[in-house]
N, C-alpha and C positions, 0 to 999 in steps of 0.2 A: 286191760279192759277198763272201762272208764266208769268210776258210780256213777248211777242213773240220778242221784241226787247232787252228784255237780255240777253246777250249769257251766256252759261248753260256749258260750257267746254274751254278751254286754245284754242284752236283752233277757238272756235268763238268769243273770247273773245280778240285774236288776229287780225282776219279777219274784226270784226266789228272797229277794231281804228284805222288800217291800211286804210278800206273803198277802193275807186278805183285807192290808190299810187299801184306803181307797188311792188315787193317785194324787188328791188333793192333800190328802195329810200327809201323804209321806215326802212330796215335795217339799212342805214345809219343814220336814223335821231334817231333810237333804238341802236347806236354805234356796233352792230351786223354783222358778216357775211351774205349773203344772203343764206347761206345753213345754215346755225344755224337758220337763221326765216325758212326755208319750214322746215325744222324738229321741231321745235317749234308748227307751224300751222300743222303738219301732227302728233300731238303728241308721234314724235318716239324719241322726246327729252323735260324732262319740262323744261321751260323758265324760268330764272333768276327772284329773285323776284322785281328786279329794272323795268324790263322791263314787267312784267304785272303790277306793280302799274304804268306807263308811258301808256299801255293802258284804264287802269281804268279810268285815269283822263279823258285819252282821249273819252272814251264812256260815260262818265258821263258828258263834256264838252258836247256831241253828244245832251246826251237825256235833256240837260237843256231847263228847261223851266219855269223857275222863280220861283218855290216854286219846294218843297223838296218831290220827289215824295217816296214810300216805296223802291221802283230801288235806287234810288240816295242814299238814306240812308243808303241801304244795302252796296253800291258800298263804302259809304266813309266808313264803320266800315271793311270792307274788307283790304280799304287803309290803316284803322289803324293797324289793324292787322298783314300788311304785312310789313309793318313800324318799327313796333315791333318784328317784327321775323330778322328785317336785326339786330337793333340793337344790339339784344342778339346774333347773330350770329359776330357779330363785340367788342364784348367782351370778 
């Protein structure tokens, strides 16, 4: 079964690390225009893979809670993952 606090698509995956910033400040702190994040969150565009590993950290920062839940694990083999797709992509 899936936690109900993990989000399951780019759009909630976006929406949960962002949380109650407006979209105007969170794009800046994601170096982003604020129309590249609502189409990012409205997935009529996919997100850079800098900026969902930036929310990753950030929703696994959310769901810390001192030990390493099967979420958290998932979340960091994801980080690695995506990690790996930049470097080879920067090769």
């Amino acid at each position: 079964m899936i936690d109900p606090q993990f989000p399951t698509s780019q759009a909630e995956l976006l929406r949960a690390a962002r949380g109650g910033e407006t979209q105007a400040a969170f794009a800046r702190k994601l170096g982003v225009n604020k129309s590249s994040l609502s189409r990012y969150e409205s997935e009529k565009l996919g997100a850079p893979t800098n900026v969902l590993n930036y929310c990753l950290r950030a929703v696994a920062n959310q769901m810390q809670d001192g030990q390493a839940s099967a979420v958290q694990q998932a979340l960091m083999l994801v980080r690695r993952a995506a990690q790996t797709l930049e470097r080879a992509a920067e090769a």
